[in-house]
Structures are given as C-alpha cells and as structure tokens.
KOLGU-863180 format. One record per residue (C-alpha): residue in one letter; x, y, z. Coordinates in steps of 0.5 Angstrom, whole numbers, plus 500, padded with zeros to 3 digits. Layout:
aXYZ/...
***
This chain:
x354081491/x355088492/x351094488/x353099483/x349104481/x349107474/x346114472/x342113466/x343116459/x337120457/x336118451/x330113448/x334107448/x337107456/x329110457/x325103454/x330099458/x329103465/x321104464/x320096462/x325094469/x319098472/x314094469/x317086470/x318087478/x311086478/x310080473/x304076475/x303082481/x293082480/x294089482/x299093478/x296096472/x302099467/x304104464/x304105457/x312105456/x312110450/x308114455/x314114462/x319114457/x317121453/x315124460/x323122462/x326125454/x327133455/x326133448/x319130450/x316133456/x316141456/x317140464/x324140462/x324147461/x324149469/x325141472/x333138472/x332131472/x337125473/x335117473/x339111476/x339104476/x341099481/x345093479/x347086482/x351081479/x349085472/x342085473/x337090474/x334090482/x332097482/x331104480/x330112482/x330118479/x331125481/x327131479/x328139481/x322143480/x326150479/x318154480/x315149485/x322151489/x322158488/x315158489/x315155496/x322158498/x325150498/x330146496/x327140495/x330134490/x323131488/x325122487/x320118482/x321112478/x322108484/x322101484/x327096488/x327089490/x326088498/x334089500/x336095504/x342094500/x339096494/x335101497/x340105500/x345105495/x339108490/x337113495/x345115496/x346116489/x340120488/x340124494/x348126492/x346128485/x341133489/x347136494/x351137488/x345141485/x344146492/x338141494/x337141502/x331135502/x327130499/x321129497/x316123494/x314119490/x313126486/x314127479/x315134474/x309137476/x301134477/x300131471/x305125473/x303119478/x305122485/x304118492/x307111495/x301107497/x301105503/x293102503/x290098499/x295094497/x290088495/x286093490/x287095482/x291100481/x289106475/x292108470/x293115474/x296112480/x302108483/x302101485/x308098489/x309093494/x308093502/x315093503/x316099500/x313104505/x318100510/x323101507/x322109507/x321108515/x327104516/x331111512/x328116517/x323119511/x316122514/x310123512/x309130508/x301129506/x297123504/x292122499/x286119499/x282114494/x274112494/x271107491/x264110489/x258105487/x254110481/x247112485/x241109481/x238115483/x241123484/x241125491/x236129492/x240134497/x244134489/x238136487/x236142490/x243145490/x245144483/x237148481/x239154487/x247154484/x245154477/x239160478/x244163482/x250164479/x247163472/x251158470/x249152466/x253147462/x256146456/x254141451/x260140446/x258136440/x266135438/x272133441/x275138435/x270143438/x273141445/x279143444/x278150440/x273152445/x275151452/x281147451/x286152454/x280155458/x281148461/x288148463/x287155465/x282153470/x287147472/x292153474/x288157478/x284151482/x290147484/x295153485/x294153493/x294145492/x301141495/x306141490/x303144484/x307146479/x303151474/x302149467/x306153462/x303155455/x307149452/x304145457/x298146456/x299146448/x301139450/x296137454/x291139449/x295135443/x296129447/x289128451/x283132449/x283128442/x281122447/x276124452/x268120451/x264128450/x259124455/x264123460/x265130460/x261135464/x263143462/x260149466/x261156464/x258162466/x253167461/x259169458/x262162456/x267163462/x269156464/x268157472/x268148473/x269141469/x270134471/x273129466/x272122468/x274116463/x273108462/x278105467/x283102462/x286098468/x285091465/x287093459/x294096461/x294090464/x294085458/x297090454/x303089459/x304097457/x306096449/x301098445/x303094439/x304089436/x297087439/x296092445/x293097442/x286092441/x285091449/x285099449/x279099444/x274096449/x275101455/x273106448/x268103444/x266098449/x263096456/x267096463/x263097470/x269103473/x270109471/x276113473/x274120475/x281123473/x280130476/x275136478/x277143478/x272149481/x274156479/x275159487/x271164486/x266158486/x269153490/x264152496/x258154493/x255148491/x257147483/x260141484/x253138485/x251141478/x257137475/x254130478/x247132477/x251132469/x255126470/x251121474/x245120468/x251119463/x255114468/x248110468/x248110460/x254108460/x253103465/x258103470/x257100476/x262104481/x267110481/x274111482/x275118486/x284117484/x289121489/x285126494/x288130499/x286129505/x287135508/x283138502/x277139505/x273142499/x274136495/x273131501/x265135502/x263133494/x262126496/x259127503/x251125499/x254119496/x256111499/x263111497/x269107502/x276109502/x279103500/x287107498/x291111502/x298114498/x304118502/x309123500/x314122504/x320127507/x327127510/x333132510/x339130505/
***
C-alpha cells in the first residue's frame, strides 16, 4: 500500500496520538527511555512553550493502510537563523519504520513545508532551542538512554545516509563511574581557583530560596555559557520564567552545586539529578493513573546513575579551573547519595572546554549522536 501523509492539527488531542506513536515504535525495546507524553505534547502546543514566539513549526504523520508507521515535525528558530545568517528548517519528532518509502515520504513532506517557508537546508534531529532533545544516536545502541536524550534504532542514521544527509556535529557521551576519593590534582586547582577569584559556593537551603535567589541568575548564565555553542538558541525572559516554574521546584539541593563570586554573582553551576530512566520506562511515559509512583524512587529513593543534566561557566572563568570546584562539591554529595556512576548527557565533541573537565576522571564513551545536514 502507498504512503500518505497527513499534517497535524496543533491541538492536544492530535499531540497525544502523535507523541504516543513515538513511544509504541519501541514496545519491548530494553533501551528506549520515554518521554513524559504530557512533557512532548506541551513542548509541540504553542499555547505551551514560549518558543512559539520566534519558532514556526509543522507536524506530520505518515500512514500505510490507515496505520501510523511514521512521524517528523519541522521547526524554523527565526533567531537562530538570524543569528547565523541561515535558512535552516530544523526536523525533530522523527520516528519511521525501516521503509524507504516511508522515510522518504516524511522527509518530502517536511522539506516542502520548508521551501514554502524560504528555508534553504536541513538540519536534525534539532528542536526549538536547547532545552529540547537533539541528536540522532548513531552509537551506543545497546545503552539505556536518559530522559535527556534521544534513542532510535540503527536503521536510522542509514537511512539519513541513503538520503545524502552529512554530518554537521557530533555530540559525545560518558559514563563516569563516581571516584571514592577526589583527584587530587582536583584538589589542588579547586583550593588555588577559590582563593583566586574569591569564589565560593553557595549553599541553598530551599528549592523556594533557589528560585527567588539565582533562578534567573541561573539561566542568565546558561545564555551567556552556551552562546558560542552549535545552534544555541537564547532564552528569552518568558523562557526563563517557564523553565523557573517547570524545573527549579524539582531539583534535589544536594545534587546541585552553585558557585558565585563575592558579590553573590552567579559565575558557575552544575545540576545533576537521580536518572529516571527506569522509571520512565515502567511508567511508559504516562504519570497516572500509577505512573507517578515509579517517579518517587529516583526522588525519594536509591538508584546507582545520576544524570549530569548541564554545567555552565561564566566565560570569563571558562578555562580557569572552576570546574574542579564544582566536582569537589559534587563528587561527596554523589558519594552520600550513593551513586556508583554518572552520565555526562550530549557533549559536543569539538567543545574542548568541557571534554578537559573530565581528563582526571575513568570514564568510557559509550554514545555517539549526530546532526545531520543536507540542502533542500
């Protein structure tokens, strides 16, 4: 049977079905972790996700015989664009069966949408900005995946090839067992960087006094840390208020660690939570009507992963060692925790600052992802 194609309605309704098809391609897949469904469909409702406001987007689905064997969606980041003087459709959302009939009917339809719109290529697996999953894996594929990530099958990146679609950038990930001891070499630069620079940390005593005190602090940082990065899209003030709302009331204070300058200056954080994986995995994405009770062991719990979900460094102290004062921090609070290993999440690999952070520890590259580009 032939492949139609059908653009999807922005609507909630149209979202859940579109999300959940992402999640039922993987049925009895050991690796894939889900999304949370409410979490993809909000992210894709303009009346939801404060991207709208500089990103156009369009969702399609693929169908065979009246059943659902693919989706894409297409997004234009007006300021990433403007920023970088590029026409670039970013594709998202992706997930197909292994058919080149189906693949190539999704990629059509979306890369027509984006000539309708004056794009001139294509660029993905990306989302609205930064704070959505990006990355096709492309390694790793016998390796649970985080909440922070994407899994897809090996067919996928094949697929891309069979399309002419290259390699834009890599992003690499680690798996870092947690050291009994701090390096030494740790040690030392986290004693000589604090003197220095009169630096010191910061020890918040509520997730209330989190959010009043550095949370827009926080994303201020995020800006200025990641501006120079691939793609990085800057977070507007309603972003940031969104993100405040929607994660800072969630973060484990001992897994945090918050340097600021004499002046209570934000200049560096790490946020690191419990890895939910397994949790996602048995809650299948939904949080009720049971769901929400596998999601209180990561919280309350014991698990042995953390999920180091970012570090940003002010550039003015980026290369200056204040990365060894947040592990000095974090490394004790991981060890009470009791956490036997770390996942570093996506790294670019061309970004040397933070591939230099882990040089003191044992830690194996166990994932590779890839943006993929091609001219439309």
């Amino acid at each position: 049977m032939s492949v139609s194609i059908q653009p999807i309605e922005a609507t909630k309704g149209q979202l859940k079905k579109y999300v959940k098809f992402g999640i039922d391609m993987y049925r009895g897949n050991e690796y894939f972790v889900p999304p949370l469904i409410m979490d993809d469909v909000n992210t894709l409702l303009p009346e939801k996700n404060p991207a709208f406001d500089f990103c156009r987007a369009q969702s399609f689905m693929a169908y065979r015989d009246g059943k659902p064997v693919g989706r894409i969606t297409g997004i234009i980041n007006d300021v990433v664009n403007e920023r970088t003087g590029k026409k670039d459709l970013r594709f998202g959302f992706v997930e197909f069966i292994d058919d080149a009939e189906v693949v190539d009917a999704l990629f059509d339809a979306v890369s027509q949408w984006g000539r309708e719109q004056g794009m001139t290529h294509i660029v993905g697996p990306m989302g609205f900005t930064d704070m959505d999953h990006e990355g096709m894996l492309i390694e790793g594929f016998d390796q649970v995946g985080t909440m922070a990530t994407i899994y897809n099958y090996p067919y996928y990146p094949a697929h891309m090839e069979r399309r002419g679609m290259v390699k834009d950038v890599d992003w690499v990930e680690y798996l870092i067992p947690i050291p009994d001891t701090i390096p030494d070499k740790h040690k030392r630069i986290a004693e000589i960087v604090r003197k220095k620079f009169n630096l010191s940390v910061a020890h918040v005593k509520s997730r209330k006094e989190l959010k009043e005190r550095y949370g827009l602090q926080l994303f201020e940082l995020i800006n200025r840390a990641y501006d120079r990065l691939y793609g990085y899209s800057p977070l507007t003030r309603r972003q940031i208020d969104h993100y405040i709302k929607q994660y800072l009331g969630l973060i484990k204070l001992d897994n945090l660690c918050v340097i600021v300058d004499a002046e209570d200056h934000l200049v560096g954080c790490g946020i690191s939570v419990p890895s939910f994986s397994h949790a996602l995995q048995k809650s299948r994405g939904r949080l009720f009507p049971l769901g929400w009770r596998y999601m209180l062991k990561p919280l309350f719990g014991h698990v042995d992963t953390v999920d180091l979900l970012l570090v940003a460094i002010d550039p003015e102290y980026q290369g200056k060692g204040v990365n060894a004062l947040l592990f000095t921090e974090l490394i004790p609070a991981f060890q009470r925790s009791g956490f036997k290993q770390a996942e570093s999440n996506p790294e670019l690999e061309e970004n040397e600052n933070v591939q230099k952070q882990w040089e003191y520890f044992e830690r194996r590259q166990h994932k590779r992802r890839r943006c993929y580009r091609a001219k439309l």
